[in-house]
ZALO-354757 format. One line per field, with one value per residue (C-alpha): x, y, z; residue number from 1; residue in three letters. Coordinates in nm, 3 decimals, always signed. Example, Ala and Ser with C-alpha at 12.3 -4.5 7.8 and 13.67 -1.06 7.14 Angstrom:
! residues 2
c1 <- (+1.230	+1.367)
c2 <- (-0.450	-0.106)
c3 <- (+0.780	+0.714)
resi <- (1	2)
resn <- (ALA	SER)
This chain:
! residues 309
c1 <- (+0.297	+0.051	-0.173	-0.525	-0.852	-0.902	-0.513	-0.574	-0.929	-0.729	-0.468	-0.770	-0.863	-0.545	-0.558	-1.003	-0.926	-0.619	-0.841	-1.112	-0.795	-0.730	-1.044	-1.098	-0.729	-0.841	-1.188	-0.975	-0.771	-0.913	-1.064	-0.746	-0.434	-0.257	+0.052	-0.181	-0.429	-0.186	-0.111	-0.480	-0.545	-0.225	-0.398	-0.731	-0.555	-0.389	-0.659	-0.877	-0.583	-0.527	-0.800	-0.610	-0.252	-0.224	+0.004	+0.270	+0.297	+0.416	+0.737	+0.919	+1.232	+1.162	+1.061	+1.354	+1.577	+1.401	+1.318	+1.564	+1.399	+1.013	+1.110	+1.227	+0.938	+0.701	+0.871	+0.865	+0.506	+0.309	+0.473	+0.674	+0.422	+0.097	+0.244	+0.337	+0.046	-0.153	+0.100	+0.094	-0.273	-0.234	-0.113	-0.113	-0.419	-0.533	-0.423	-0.024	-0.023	-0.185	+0.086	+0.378	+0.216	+0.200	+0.540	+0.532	+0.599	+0.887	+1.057	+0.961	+1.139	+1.441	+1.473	+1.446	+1.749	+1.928	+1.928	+1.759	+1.987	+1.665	+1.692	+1.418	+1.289	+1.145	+0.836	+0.802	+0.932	+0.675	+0.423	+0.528	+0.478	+0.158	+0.034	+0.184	+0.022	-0.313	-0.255	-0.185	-0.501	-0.677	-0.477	-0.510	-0.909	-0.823	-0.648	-0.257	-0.284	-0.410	-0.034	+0.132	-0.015	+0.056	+0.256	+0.448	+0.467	+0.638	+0.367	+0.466	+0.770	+0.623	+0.453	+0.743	+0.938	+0.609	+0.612	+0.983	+0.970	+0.666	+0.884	+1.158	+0.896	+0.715	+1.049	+1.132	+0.840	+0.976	+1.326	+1.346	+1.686	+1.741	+1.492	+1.238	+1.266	+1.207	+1.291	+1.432	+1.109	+0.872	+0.550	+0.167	+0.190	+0.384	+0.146	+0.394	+0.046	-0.034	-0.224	+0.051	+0.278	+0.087	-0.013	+0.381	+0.383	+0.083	+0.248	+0.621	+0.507	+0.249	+0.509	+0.715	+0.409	+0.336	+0.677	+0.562	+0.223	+0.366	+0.564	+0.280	+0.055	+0.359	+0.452	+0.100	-0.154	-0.519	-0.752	-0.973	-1.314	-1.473	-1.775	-1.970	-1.760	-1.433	-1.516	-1.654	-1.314	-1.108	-1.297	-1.295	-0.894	-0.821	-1.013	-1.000	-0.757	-0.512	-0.584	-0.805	-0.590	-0.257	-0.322	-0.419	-0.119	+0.092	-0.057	-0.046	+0.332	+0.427	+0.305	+0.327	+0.614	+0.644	+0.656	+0.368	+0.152	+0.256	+0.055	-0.226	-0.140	-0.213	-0.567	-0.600	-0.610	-0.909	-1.091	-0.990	-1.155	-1.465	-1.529	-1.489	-1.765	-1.998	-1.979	-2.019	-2.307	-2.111	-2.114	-1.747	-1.623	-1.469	-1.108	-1.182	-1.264	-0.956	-0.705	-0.859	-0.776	-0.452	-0.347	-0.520	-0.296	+0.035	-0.112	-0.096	+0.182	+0.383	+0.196	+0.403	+0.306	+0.100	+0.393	+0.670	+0.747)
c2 <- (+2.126	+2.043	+1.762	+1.929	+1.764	+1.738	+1.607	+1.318	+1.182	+1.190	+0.930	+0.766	+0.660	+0.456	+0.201	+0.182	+0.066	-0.189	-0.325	-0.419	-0.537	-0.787	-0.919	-0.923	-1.058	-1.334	-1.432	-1.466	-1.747	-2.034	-1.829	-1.637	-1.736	-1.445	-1.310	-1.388	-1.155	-0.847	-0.864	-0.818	-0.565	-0.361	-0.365	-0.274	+0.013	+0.095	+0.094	+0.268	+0.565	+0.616	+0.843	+1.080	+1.022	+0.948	+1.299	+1.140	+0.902	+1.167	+1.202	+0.867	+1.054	+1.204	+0.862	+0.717	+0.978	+0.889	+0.500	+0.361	+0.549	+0.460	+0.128	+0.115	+0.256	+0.047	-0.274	-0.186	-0.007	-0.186	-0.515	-0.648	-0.504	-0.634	-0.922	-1.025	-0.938	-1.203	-1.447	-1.410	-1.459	-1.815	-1.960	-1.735	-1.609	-1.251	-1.216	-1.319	-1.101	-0.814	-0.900	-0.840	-0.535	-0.366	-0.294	-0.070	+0.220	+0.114	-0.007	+0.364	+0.511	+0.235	+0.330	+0.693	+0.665	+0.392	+0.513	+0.846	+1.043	+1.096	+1.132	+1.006	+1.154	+1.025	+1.162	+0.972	+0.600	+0.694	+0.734	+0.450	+0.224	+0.367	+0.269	-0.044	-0.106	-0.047	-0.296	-0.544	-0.485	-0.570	-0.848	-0.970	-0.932	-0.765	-1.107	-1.117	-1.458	-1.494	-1.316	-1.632	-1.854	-1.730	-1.955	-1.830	-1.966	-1.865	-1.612	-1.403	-1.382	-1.275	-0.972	-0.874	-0.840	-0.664	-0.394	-0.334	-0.267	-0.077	+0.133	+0.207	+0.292	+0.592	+0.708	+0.721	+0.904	+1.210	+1.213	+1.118	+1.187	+1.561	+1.492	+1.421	+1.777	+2.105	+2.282	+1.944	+1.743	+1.738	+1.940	+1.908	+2.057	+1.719	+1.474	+1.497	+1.480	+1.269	+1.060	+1.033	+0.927	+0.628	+0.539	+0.446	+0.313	+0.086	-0.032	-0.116	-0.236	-0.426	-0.602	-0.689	-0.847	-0.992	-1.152	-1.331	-1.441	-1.603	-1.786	-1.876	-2.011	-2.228	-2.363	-2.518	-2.209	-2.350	-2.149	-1.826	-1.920	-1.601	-1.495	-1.213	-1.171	-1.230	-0.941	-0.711	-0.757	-0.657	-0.369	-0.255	-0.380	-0.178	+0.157	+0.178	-0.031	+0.077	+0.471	+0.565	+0.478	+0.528	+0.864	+0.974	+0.796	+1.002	+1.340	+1.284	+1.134	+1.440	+1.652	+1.513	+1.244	+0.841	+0.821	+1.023	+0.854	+0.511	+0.537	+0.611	+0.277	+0.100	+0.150	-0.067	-0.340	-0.189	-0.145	-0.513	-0.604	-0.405	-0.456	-0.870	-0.794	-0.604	-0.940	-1.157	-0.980	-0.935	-0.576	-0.403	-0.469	-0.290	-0.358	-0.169	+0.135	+0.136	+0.053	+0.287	+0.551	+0.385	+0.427	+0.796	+0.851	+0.730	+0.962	+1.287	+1.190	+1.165	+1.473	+1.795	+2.075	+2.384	+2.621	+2.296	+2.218)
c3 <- (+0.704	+0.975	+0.959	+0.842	+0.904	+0.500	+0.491	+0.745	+0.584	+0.219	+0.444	+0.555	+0.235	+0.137	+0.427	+0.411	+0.001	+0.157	+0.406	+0.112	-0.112	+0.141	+0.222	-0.172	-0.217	+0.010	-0.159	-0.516	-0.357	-0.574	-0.802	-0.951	-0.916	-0.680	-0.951	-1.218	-1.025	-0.959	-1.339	-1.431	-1.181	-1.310	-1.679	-1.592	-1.343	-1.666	-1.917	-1.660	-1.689	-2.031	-2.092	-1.846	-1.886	-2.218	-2.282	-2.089	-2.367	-2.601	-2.530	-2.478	-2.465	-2.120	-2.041	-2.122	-1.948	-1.598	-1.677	-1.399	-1.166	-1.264	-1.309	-0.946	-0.786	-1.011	-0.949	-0.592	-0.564	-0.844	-0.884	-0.534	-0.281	-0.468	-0.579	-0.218	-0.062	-0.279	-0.262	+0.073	+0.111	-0.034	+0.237	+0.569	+0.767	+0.753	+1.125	+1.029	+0.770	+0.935	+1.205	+0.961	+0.809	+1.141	+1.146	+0.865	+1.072	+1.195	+0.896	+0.741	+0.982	+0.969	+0.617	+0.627	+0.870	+0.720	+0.353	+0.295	+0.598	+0.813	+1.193	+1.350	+1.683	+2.021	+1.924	+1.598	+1.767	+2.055	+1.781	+1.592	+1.953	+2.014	+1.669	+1.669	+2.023	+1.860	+1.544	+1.808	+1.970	+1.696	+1.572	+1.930	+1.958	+2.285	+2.476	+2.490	+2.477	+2.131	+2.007	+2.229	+1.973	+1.624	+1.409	+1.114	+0.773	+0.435	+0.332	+0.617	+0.519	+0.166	+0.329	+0.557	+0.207	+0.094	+0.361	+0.300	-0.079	+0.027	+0.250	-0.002	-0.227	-0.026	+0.066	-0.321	-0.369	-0.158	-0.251	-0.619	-0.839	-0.949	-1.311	-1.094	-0.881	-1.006	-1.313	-1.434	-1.420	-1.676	-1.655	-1.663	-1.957	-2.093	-1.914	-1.624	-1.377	-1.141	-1.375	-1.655	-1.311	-1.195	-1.606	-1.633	-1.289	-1.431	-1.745	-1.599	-1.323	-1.491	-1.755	-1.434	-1.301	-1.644	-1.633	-1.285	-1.420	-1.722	-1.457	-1.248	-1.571	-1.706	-1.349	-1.374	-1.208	-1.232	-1.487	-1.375	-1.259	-1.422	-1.251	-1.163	-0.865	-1.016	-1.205	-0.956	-0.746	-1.076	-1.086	-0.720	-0.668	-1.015	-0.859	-0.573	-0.420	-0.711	-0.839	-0.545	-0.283	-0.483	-0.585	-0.209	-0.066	-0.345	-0.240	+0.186	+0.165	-0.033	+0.254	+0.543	+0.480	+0.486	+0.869	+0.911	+0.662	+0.785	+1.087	+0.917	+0.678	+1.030	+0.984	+0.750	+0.986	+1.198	+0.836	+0.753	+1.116	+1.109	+0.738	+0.805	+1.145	+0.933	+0.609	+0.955	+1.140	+1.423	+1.594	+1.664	+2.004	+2.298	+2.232	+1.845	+2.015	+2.232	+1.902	+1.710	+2.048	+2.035	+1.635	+1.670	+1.937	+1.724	+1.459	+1.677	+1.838	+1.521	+1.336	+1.235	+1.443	+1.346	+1.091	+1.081	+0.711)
resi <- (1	2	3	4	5	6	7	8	9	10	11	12	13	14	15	16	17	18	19	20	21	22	23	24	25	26	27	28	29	30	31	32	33	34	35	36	37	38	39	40	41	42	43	44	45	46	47	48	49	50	51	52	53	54	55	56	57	58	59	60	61	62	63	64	65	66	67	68	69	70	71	72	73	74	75	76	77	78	79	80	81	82	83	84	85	86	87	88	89	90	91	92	93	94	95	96	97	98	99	100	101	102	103	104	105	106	107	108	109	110	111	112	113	114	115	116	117	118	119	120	121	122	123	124	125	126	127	128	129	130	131	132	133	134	135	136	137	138	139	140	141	142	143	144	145	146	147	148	149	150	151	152	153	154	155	156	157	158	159	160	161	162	163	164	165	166	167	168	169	170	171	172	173	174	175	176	177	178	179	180	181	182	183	184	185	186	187	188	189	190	191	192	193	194	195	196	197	198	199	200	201	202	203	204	205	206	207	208	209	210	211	212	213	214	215	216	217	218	219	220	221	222	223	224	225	226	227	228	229	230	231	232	233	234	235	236	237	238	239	240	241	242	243	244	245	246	247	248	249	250	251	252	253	254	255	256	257	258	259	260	261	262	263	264	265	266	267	268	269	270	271	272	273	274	275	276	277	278	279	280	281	282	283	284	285	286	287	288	289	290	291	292	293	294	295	296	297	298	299	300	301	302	303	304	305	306	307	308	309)
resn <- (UNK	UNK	UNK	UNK	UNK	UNK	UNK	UNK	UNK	UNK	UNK	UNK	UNK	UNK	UNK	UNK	UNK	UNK	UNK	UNK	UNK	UNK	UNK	UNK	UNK	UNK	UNK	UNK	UNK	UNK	UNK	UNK	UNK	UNK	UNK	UNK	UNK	UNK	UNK	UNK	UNK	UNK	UNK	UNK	UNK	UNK	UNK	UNK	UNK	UNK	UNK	UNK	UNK	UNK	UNK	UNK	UNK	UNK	UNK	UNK	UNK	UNK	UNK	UNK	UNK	UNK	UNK	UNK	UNK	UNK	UNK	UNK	UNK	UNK	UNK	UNK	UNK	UNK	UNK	UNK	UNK	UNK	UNK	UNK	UNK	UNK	UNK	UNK	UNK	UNK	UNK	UNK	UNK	UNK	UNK	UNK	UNK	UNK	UNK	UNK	UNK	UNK	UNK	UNK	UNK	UNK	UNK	UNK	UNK	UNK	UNK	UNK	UNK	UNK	UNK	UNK	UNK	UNK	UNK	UNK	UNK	UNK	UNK	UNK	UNK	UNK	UNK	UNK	UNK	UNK	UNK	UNK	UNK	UNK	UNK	UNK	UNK	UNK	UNK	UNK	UNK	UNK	UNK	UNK	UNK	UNK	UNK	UNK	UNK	UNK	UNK	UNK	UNK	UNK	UNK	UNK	UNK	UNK	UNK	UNK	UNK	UNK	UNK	UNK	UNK	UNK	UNK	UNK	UNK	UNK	UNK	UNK	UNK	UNK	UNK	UNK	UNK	UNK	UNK	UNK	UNK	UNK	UNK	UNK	UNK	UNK	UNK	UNK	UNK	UNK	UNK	UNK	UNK	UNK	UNK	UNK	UNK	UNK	UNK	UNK	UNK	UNK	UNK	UNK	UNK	UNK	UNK	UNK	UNK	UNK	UNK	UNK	UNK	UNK	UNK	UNK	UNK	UNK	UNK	UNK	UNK	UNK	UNK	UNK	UNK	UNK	UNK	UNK	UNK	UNK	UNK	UNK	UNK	UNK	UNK	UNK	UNK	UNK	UNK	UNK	UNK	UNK	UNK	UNK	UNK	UNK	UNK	UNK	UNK	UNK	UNK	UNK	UNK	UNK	UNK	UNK	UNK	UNK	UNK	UNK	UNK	UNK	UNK	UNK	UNK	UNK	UNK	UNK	UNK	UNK	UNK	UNK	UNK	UNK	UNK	UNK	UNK	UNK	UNK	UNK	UNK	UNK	UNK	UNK	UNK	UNK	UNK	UNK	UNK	UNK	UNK	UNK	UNK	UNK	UNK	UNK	UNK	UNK	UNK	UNK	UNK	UNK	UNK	UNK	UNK	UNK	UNK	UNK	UNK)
């Protein structure tokens, strides 16, 4: 399928609802402790769905006959990747863990050839480089030297296993096990929609990341400082940054594929920047204009052509 203008601003909105996770995910530190965080947003994501996927709940036998796989992608979509994320917020800066993010195009295509039998081409590595080269633009604020200086710490190394869950998870998503293809999975007409699909994502997921926020409150997590704000993020992290951006990542990596959609995931570091300028006052620079050409430029490189499938 080729890469239609309504296609790539549905990919668009995925990484513009990350961008506002992180800078959100980063405001909470202090406020809400980060597993204890993912678990509430995973309810409210949940609660928020049940008036539209309830059907799915219908028939627990169908349920049951697919749970290793939903349990997979949830603990790898819903629980690992968000969990990470926040726990890598703690204690790394946003420009270390936009670092490690970056190289989510190449781990997509590392596991599409490593475990899913896909082939990648120059055209998609070239795009992946160009995209890449863009990210570090931005990460860079357009001087090299800035990259010389960055200093790692153990929340990067929570993202890097964040972005390769996430990986394993897209590619899931497009080759699932035979009751999850065709005549053998459930239909609409069962609750088997795209709503009744992310509700059990919601809940297993969520009583994985229950499991890790029980943890976190008996090792000794500080309380919740409700506020207005606190509350505010739960609601934008559980609707946006959860069914909003979930459901459109769903529908473009069913069409266009997890390579493809990964370079558009490497906006979400130009959102992160502009959206930080626009909280500071500060205007976007130069070097945005050029990593935005750059990422663009990984995008078309790395689009199907006009009548591919």
């Amino acid at each position: 399928m080729s890469l239609s203008p309504r296609l790539a601003l549905l990919l668009t909105v995925p990484p513009a609802m990350w961008a506002g996770n992180a800078v959100v995910g980063r405001l909470m530190v202090g406020q809400v402790p980060p597993l204890t965080l993912n678990f509430m947003r995973w309810t409210l994501a949940a609660i928020l769905l049940l008036p539209l996927g309830w059907r799915v709940l219908r028939r627990l036998d169908l349920v049951r006959e697919r749970l290793g796989y939903l349990t997979l992608v949830s603990l790898l979509g819903v629980g690992l990747y968000n969990a990470m994320q926040y726990l890598a917020l703690v204690t790394s800066t946003p420009i270390n863990v936009t670092l490690v993010a970056s190289s989510s195009p190449v781990w997509m295509l590392g596991v599409g050839m490593l475990f899913f039998g896909e082939q990648p081409t120059r055209r998609q590595w070239l795009g992946a480089a160009l995209s890449l080269a863009g990210v570090l633009l931005v990460i860079a604020r357009g001087s090299w030297h800035t990259l010389l200086h960055v200093q790692f710490v153990p929340g990067d190394f929570y993202m890097l296993l964040a972005v390769a869950g996430w990986a394993f998870y897209s590619w899931l998503l497009v080759r699932p096990p035979a009751t999850m293809r065709g005549d053998q999975r459930p239909g609409e007409e069962q609750g088997w929609d795209w709503a009744g699909v992310l509700l059990l994502q919601a809940l297993i997921g969520g009583a994985g990341a229950g499991v890790f926020a029980a943890g976190e409150q008996f090792a000794g997590a500080p309380a919740i400082a409700w506020s207005g704000k606190v509350v505010a993020a739960l609601l934008f992290v559980s609707l946006g940054a959860s069914i909003l951006a979930y459901r459109s990542w769903g529908v473009g990596v069913a069409q266009v594929g997890p390579a493809v959609a990964a370079m558009f995931a490497n906006l979400t570091p130009l959102f992160a920047a502009l959206l930080s300028a626009w909280l500071l006052g500060d205007p976007p620079h130069g070097y945005h204009v050029l990593a935005f050409t750059l990422i663009a430029a990984g995008i078309a490189v790395n689009a199907p052509r006009r009548g591919s499938t």
